[in-house]
Residue, then its C-alpha position, 0 to 999 in steps of 0.5 A: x230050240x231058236x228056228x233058222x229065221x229066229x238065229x239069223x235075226x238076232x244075230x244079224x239084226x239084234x246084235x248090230x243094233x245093240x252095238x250101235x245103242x252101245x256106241x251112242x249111249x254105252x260110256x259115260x263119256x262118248x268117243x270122239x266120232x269123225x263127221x265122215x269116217x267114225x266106227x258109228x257110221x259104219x255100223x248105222x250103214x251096215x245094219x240099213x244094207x241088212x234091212x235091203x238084203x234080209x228080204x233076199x236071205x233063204x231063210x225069208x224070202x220064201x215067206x216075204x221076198x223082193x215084192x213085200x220089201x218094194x210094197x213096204x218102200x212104197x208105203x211105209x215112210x220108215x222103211x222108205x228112209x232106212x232103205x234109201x240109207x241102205x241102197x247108198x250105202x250099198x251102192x255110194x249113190x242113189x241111181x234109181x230116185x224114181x224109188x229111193x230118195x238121196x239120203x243123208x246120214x248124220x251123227x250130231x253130238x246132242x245135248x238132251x236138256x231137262x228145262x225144269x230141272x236145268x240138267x242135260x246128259x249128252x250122246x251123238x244122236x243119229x239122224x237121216x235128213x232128206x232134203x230139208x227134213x230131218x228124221x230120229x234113226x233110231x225111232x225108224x230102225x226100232x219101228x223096223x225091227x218090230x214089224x219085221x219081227x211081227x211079219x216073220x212071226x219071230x218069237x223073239x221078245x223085243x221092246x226099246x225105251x225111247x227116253x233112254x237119255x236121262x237127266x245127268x249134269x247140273x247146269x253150272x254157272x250156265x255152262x254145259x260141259x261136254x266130255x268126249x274121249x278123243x284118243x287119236x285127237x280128231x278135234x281140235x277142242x274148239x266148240x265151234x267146230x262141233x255140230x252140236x244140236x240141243x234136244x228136249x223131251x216133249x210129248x213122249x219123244x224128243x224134239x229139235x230145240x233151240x239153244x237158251x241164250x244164257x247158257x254156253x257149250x263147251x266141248x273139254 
């Protein structure tokens, strides 16, 4: 039998974040997502609010409450940026910057390019900036998880494989393809509107690149 603090955790924590890996990854062709209203944004936020309130909850607070959630703020830079998203989206702004910093939540389609096998697949990609640094969301929130799971002592088996955009579309003709459903025709079809960032795989994680000049995005 799953104890209060293990049922709680997978169904607030667990659940949210397999909405959110589902809507960035779960269709072979990703929904069309608004830069400021889109149902990702709203998911990513709410799960950030639930890391600021699970140290407040009855069924943890008693065993961590307030104090280790400011100490973890304090000296974890992941904690620091996932509950910065969480008091702004919470509260619409950052009032106290003294202990949080103003954040930015981003959802960029992403084109993950395979150099040597001039493949590439593409999903949105979430990324908290701050000032001019740019941070992966979804390594944060998986760092978080692990260790909250580790702090309560959840019996909960948890793993995430960071390489889960794998090689897809051959490269034709040096154009890359890219196919969103957009039912309620947000975009325009125009790839310059688009925020399109180009990732490649490096050293066990991804990193920002640049687009190669030979080849060209076109958003259908």
């Amino acid at each position: 039998m799953r104890t209060k603090q293990e049922r709680y955790f997978i169904c607030k924590v667990l659940f949210p974040f397999q909405e959110i890996i589902q809507l960035i990854i779960g269709m072979d062709n990703p929904t069309y997502f608004d830069d400021e209203y889109s149902p990702l944004i709203d998911k990513i936020e709410n799960m950030c609010i639930q890391m600021l309130n699970i140290f407040e909850q009855k069924e943890f607070y008693k065993i961590y409450g307030k104090e280790k959630r400011d100490s973890l703020n304090n000296n974890s830079k992941e904690f620091h940026r996932i509950l910065s998203l969480g008091i702004k989206s919470k509260h619409g702004e950052i009032k106290f910057k003294k202990y949080y910093s103003d954040v930015l939540l981003k959802i960029p389609i992403t084109v993950f390019y395979y150099e040597q096998e001039k493949k590439y697949n593409y999903a949105y990609f979430p990324i908290i900036q701050i000032k001019n640094e740019e941070y992966n969301f979804i390594e944060d929130i998986v760092y978080i998880i692990a260790y909250l799971i580790k702090l309560y002592d959840l019996k909960i088996l948890f793993s995430f494989e960071n390489q889960i955009i794998l090689p897809k579309y051959k490269i034709m003709d040096n154009n890359v393809y890219i196919k969103l459903i957009d039912l309620y025709n947000f975009h325009d079809g125009m790839t310059e509107s688009a925020n399109i960032r180009i990732m490649k795989y490096k050293d066990d994680k991804w990193e920002l690149s640049y687009i190669p000049e030979d080849i060209s995005f076109k958003i259908i």
